[in-house]
C-alpha positions as CSV (number, residue, x, y, z in Angstrom):
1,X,11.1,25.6,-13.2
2,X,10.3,21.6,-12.8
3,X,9.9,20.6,-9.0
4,X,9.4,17.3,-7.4
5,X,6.7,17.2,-5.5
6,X,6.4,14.1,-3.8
7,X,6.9,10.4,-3.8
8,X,5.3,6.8,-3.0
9,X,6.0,3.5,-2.2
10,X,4.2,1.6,-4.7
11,X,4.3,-2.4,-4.1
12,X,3.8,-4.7,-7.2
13,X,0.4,-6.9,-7.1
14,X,-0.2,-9.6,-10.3
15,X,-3.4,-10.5,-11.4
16,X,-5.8,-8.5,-13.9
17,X,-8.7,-6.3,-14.0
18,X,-11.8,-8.5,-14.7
19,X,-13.8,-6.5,-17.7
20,X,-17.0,-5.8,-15.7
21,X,-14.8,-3.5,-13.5
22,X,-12.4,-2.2,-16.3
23,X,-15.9,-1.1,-17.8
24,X,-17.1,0.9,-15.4
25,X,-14.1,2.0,-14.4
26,X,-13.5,3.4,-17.9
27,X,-17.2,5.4,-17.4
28,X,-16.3,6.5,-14.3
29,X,-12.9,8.3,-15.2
30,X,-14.9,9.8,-18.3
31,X,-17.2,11.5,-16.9
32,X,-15.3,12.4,-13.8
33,X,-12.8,14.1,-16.2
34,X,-15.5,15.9,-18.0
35,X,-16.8,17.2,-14.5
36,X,-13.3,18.7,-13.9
37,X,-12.9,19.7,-17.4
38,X,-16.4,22.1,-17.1
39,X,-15.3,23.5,-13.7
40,X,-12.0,23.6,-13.5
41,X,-10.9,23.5,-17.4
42,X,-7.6,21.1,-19.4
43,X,-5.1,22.1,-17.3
44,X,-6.2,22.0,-14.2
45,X,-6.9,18.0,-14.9
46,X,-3.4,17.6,-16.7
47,X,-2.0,19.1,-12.9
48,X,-4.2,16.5,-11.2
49,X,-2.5,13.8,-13.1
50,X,1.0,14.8,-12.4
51,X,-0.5,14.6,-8.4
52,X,0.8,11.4,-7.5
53,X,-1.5,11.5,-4.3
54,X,-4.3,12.5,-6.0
55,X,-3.4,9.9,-9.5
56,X,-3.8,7.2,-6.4
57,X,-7.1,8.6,-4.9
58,X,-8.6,8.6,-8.6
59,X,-7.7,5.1,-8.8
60,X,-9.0,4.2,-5.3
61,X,-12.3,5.7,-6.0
62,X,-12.5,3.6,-9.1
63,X,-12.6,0.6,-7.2
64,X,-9.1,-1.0,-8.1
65,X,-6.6,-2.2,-5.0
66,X,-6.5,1.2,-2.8
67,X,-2.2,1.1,-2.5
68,X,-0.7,-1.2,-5.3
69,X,1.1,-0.5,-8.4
70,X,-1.7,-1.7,-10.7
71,X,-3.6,1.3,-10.4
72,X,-1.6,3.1,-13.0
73,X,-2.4,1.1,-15.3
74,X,-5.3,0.9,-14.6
75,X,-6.3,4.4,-14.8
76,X,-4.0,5.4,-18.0
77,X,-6.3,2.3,-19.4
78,X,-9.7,3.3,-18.5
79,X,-8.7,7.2,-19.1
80,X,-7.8,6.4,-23.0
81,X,-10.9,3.9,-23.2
82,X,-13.2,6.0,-21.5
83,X,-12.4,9.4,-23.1
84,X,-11.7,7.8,-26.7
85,X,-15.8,8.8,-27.7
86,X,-15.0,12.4,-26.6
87,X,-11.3,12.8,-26.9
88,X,-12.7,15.8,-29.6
89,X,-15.0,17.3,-27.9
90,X,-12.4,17.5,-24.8
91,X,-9.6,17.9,-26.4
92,X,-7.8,15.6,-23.9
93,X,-6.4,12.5,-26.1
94,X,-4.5,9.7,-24.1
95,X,-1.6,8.4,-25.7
96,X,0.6,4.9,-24.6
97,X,0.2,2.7,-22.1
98,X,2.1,-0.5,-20.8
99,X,4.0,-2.6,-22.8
100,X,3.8,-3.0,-26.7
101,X,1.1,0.5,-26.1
102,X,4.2,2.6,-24.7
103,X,5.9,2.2,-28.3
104,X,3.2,3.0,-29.5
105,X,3.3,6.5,-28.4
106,X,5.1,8.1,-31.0
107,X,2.7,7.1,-33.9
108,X,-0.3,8.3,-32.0
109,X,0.9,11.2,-31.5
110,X,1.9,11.2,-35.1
111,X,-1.7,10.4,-36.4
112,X,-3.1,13.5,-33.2
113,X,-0.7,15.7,-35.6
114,X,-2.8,14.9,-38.9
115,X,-5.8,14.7,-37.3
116,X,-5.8,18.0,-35.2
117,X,-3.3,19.9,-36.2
118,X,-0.6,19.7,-32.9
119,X,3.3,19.8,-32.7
120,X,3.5,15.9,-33.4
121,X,7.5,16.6,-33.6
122,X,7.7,18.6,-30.6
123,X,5.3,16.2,-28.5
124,X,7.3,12.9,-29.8
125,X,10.2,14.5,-28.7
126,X,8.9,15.1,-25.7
127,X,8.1,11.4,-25.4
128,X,11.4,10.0,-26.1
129,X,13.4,12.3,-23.7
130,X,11.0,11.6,-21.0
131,X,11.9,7.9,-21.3
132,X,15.1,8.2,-21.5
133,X,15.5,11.0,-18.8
134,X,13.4,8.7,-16.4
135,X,15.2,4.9,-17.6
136,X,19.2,6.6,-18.1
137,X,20.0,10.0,-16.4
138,X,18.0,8.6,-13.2
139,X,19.2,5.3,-12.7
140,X,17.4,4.2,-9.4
141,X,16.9,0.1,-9.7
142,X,13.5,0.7,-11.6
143,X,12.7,-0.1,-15.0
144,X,10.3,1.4,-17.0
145,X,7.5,-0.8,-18.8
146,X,4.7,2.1,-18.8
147,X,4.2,5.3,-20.7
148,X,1.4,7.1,-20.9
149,X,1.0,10.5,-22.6
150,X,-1.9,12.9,-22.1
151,X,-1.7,15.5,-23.8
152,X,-4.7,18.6,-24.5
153,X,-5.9,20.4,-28.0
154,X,-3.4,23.1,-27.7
155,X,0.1,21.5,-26.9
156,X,0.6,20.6,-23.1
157,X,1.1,17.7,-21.7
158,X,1.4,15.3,-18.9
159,X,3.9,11.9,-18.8
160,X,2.9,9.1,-16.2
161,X,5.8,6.2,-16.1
162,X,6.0,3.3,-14.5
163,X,9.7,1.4,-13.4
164,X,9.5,-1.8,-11.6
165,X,12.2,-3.5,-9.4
166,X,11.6,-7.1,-9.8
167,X,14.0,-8.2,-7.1
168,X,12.0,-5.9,-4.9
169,X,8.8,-6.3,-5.9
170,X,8.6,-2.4,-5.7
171,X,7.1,-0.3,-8.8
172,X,8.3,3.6,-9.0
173,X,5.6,6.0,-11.3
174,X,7.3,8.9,-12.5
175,X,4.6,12.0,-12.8
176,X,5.8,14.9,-15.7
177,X,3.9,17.8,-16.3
178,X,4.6,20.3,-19.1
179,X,3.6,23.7,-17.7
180,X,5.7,23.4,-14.5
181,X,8.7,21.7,-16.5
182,X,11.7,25.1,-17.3
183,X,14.3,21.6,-19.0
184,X,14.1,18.4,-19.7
185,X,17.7,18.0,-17.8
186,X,17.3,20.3,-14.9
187,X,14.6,19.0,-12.0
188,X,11.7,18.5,-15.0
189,X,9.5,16.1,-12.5
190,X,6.3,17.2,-11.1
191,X,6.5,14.0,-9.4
192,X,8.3,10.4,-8.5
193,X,6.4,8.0,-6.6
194,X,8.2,4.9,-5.3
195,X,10.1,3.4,-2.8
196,X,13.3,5.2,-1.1
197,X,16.2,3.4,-2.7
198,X,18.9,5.4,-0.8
199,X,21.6,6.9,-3.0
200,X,20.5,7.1,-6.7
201,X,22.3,8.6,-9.7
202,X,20.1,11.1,-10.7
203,X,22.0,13.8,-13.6
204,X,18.7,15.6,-13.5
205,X,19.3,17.2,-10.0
206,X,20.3,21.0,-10.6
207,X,23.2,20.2,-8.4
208,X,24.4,17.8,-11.0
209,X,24.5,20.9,-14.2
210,X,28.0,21.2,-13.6
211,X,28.5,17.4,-13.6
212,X,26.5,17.4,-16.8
213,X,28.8,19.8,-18.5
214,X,31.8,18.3,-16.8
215,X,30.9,15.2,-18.3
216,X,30.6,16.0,-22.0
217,X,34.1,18.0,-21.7
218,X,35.9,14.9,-20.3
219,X,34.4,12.8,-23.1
220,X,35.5,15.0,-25.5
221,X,39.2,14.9,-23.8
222,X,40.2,12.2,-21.2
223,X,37.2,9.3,-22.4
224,X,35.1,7.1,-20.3
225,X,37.6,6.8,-17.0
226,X,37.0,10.6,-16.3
227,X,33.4,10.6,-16.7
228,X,33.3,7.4,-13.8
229,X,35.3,9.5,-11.8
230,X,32.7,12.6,-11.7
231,X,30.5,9.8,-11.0
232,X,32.1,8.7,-8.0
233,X,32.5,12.8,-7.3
234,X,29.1,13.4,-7.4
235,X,28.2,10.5,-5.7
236,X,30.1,11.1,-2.4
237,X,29.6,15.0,-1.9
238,X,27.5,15.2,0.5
239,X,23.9,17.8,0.1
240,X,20.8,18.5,1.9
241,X,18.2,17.4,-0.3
242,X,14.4,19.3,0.3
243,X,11.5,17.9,2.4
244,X,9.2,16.8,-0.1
245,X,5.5,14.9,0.8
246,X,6.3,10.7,1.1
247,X,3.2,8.8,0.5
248,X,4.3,5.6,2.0
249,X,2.0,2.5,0.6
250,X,2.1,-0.2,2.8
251,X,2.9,-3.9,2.0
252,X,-0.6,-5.4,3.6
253,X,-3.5,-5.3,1.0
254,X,-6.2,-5.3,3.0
255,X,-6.9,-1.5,4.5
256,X,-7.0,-0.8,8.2
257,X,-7.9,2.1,10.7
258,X,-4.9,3.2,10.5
259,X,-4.7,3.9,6.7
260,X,-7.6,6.0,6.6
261,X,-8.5,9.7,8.3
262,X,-11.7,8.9,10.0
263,X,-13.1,12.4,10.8
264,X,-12.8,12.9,6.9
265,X,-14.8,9.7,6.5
266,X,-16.9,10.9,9.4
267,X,-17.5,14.6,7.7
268,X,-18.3,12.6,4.1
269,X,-21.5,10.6,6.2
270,X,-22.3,13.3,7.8
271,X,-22.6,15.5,4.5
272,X,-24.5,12.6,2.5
273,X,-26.8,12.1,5.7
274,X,-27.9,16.1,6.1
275,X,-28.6,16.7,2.2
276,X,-30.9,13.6,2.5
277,X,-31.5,11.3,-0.2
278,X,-34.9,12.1,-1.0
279,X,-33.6,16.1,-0.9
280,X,-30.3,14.9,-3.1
281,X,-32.2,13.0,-5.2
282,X,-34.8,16.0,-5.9
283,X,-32.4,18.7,-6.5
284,X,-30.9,16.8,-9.3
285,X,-34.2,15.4,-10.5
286,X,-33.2,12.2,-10.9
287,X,-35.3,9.9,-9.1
288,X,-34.0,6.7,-7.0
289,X,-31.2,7.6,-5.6
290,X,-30.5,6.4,-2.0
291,X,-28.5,7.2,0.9
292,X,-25.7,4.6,0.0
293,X,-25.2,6.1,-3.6
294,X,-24.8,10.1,-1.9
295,X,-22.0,8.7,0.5
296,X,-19.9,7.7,-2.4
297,X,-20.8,10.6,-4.9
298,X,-19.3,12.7,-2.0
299,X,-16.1,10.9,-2.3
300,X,-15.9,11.1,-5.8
301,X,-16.6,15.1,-5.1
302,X,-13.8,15.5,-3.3
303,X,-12.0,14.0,-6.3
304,X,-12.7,16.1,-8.9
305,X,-13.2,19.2,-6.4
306,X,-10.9,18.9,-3.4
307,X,-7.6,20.3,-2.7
308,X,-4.1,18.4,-2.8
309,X,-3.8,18.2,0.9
310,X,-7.2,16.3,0.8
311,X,-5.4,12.8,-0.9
312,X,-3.0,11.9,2.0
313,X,-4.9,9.1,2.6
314,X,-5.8,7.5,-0.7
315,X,-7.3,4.7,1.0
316,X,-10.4,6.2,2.1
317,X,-11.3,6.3,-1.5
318,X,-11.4,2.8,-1.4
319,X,-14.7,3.5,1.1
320,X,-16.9,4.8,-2.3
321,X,-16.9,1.6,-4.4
322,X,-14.6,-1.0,-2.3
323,X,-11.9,-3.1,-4.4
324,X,-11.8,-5.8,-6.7
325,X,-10.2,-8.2,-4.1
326,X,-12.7,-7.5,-0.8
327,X,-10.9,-4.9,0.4
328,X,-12.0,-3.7,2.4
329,X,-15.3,-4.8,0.9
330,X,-16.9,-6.0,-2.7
331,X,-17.8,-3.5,-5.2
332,X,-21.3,-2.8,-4.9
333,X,-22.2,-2.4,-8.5
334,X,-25.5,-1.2,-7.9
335,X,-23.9,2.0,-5.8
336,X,-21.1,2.2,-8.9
337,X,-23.5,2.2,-11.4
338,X,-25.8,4.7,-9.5
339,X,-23.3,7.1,-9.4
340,X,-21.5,6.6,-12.8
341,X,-25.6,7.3,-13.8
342,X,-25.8,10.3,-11.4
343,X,-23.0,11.8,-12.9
344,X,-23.4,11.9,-16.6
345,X,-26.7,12.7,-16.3
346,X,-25.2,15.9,-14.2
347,X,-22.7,16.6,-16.8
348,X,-25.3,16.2,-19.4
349,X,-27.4,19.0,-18.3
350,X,-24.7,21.5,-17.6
351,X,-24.0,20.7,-21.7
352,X,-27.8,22.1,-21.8
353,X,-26.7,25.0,-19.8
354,X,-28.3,23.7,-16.2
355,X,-25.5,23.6,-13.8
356,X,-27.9,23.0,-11.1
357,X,-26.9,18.9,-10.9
358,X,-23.2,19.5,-10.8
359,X,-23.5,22.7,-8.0
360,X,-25.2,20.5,-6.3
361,X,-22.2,17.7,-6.2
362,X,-19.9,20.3,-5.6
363,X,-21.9,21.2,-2.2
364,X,-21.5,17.5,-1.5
365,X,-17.7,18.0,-1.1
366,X,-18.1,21.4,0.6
367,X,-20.5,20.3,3.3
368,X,-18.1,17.4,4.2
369,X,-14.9,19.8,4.7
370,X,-16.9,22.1,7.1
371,X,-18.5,19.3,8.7
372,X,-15.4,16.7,9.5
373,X,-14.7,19.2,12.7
374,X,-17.2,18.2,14.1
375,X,-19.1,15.1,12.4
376,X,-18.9,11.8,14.8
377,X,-19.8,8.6,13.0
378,X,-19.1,4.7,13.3
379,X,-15.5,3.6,13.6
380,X,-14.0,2.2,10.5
381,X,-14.4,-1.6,11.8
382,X,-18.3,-1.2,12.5
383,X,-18.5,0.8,9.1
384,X,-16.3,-1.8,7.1
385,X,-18.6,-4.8,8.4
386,X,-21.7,-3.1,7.6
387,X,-20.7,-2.3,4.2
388,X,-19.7,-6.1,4.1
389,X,-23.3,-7.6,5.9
390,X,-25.2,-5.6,2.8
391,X,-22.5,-6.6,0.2
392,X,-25.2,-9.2,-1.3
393,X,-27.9,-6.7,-1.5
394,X,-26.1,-4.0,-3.6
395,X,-24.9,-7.2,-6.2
396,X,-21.3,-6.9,-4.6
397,X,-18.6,-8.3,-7.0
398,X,-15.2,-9.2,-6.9
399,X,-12.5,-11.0,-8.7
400,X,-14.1,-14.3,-6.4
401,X,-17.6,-13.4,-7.8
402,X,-20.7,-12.0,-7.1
403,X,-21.1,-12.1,-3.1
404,X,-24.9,-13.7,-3.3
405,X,-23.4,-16.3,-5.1
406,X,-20.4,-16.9,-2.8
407,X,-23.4,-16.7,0.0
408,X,-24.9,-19.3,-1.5
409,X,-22.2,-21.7,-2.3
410,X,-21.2,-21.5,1.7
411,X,-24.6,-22.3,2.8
412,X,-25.1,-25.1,0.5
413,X,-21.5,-26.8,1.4
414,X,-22.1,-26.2,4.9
């Protein structure tokens, strides 16, 4: 059967992402797919997706604003431009997007049909009831201007949408995922983020079958009036409705104590700091990297190894490669590009048969779970500002520009 399996407030932030991040963020979901992909296999990355917790971690760790709504599309973006060269080889292939790209979806899949031989007729179908499940039997305020449609070599699939309540300035992202999903009518969700709206029409409830069949029988005999009445029926009975997870995203954009767990960020030092670079950086025989690039390789770990409980706080993420706005710090694209390099070159040997590289990443994420009992470390103030004192020296970057050049301006106006 579907289930729901959590939700989060998502608020709505303008702007867009500047290419030099939408690059490497594009690298960075490719070969972070490809590392789940070799341990974990297709599905197991099609459930990540329809995680809305983790789906905002994998965004975070990109570098794009830790709690707003832009991160979906950002990562259904970089996802179809990053895994575009080895869609094939995968056989993952991203479909949709935002906009004029969600329309789209039905002659991709089309053309995925010819080209590789799937159900294009069951999968477009697929497509279109999503939508309209998500836009007309759930009317909740939100509406929908993103699709995306990732679906795998033999035939399953996973749906992310995106609703947005203008008046709000709310977003709601819908998560679907094919191998949980029993109807397209009865509870087919893996997951709704977005803000509580209070009462909601939603014919997709399994309370609401009889509702469903109701309906169709007064339409065939008393016409529109009855159907509004089972409306207003099913709109005042009173139910329990099940504890599900509620990731709440806060409104402020810059991230605080409060938002992360800090002995999680402590364990993650702690980890990077016992392997030792010059150790790390031997076992995987790849020379130059330093003690800044293993802290954030062990946050991506935990990404493509860690469990769901693990993404409750999406906003430590945000500690690996900071965020295109400052917060809480530049993107240091020296780190970024250390551990996009890192990475593929890990990946690339286990293609060779050498595992050693990505065993060795794995052990980053396992060392930091045992060690977070126990680990003690800076607070997240001193650790933010010393991230932000070194910004220059690790070429940090944001929407503003390149910190040394920010640095510079100042002193020379002052």
């Amino acid at each position: 059967m579907a289930r729901r399996t959590g939700s989060a407030d998502l608020p709505l932030h303008g702007g867009r992402v500047p290419p030099w991040l939408a690059q490497r963020m594009a690298r960075l979901g490719a070969v972070v797919t490809q590392a789940i992909v070799h341990h974990y296999g297709r599905d197991e990355f099609l459930q990540r997706l329809a995680h809305p917790f983790w789906f905002q971690s994998f965004g975070t760790v990109m570098g794009m604003d830790w709690h707003s709504s832009g991160i979906t599309t950002s990562v259904i973006g970089a996802l179809k431009r990053g895994l575009a060269p080895m869609q094939d080889e995968l056989g993952i292939y991203v479909c949709g997007g935002r906009g004029r790209h969600s329309r789209r979806t039905p002659d991709e899949l089309t053309k995925l049909g010819d080209d590789v031989g799937i159900d294009a007729p069951r999968l477009t179908r697929a497509s279109r009831l999503v939508a309209k499940v998500d836009s007309a039997a759930i009317q909740d305020g939100f509406d929908l201007y993103l699709h995306g449609f990732i679906v795998t070599r033999d035939g399953k699939w996973t749906i992310v949408q995106q609703g947005m309540n203008g008046q709000n300035r709310q977003a709601r992202r819908y998560h679907w995922y094919s191998g949980s999903m029993g109807s397209f009518l009865d509870e087919p969700h893996a997951a709704i983020d977005g803000p509580r709206q209070g009462i909601v029409v939603n014919l997709t409830d399994r309370r609401a079958a009889a509702s469903r069949h109701a309906q169709l029988d007064l339409l065939a005999t008393i016409g529109p009036d009855g159907i509004v009445r089972e409306f207003r029926a099913l709109r005042d009975e009173p139910s329990a409705q099940p504890y599900l997870p509620h990731l709440i995203m806060p409104a402020h954009h810059d991230v605080r104590a409060g938002d992360i767990m800090i002995r999680r960020l402590h364990g993650t030092l702690a980890a990077a700091a016992d392997l030792g670079p010059s150790d790390f950086a031997e076992l995987l025989l790849i020379p130059g990297v330093g003690a800044r690039t293993v802290q954030s390789l062990a946050m991506v770990a935990e990404v493509i190894h860690g469990s769901p409980y693990r993404f409750s706080d999406p906003a430590r993420f945000s500690l690996a490669h900071g965020g295109k706005d400052r917060h809480p710090y530049p993107v240091p694209l020296k780190v970024y590009d250390e551990t996009i390099r890192v990475l593929k070159e890990a990946v690339r040997k286990s293609g060779l048969g050498n595992d050693d590289a990505l065993t060795a990443i794995k052990r980053l994420d396992t060392q930091a779970r045992q060690l977070e009992r126990t680990a003690k470390g800076p607070t997240f103030e001193v650790f933010v500002s010393g991230e932000r004192a070194r910004s220059s020296s690790l070429d940090g970057r944001s929407v503003f520009g390149r910190e040394k050049d920010l640095a510079k301006r100042t002193r020379e106006s002052s």
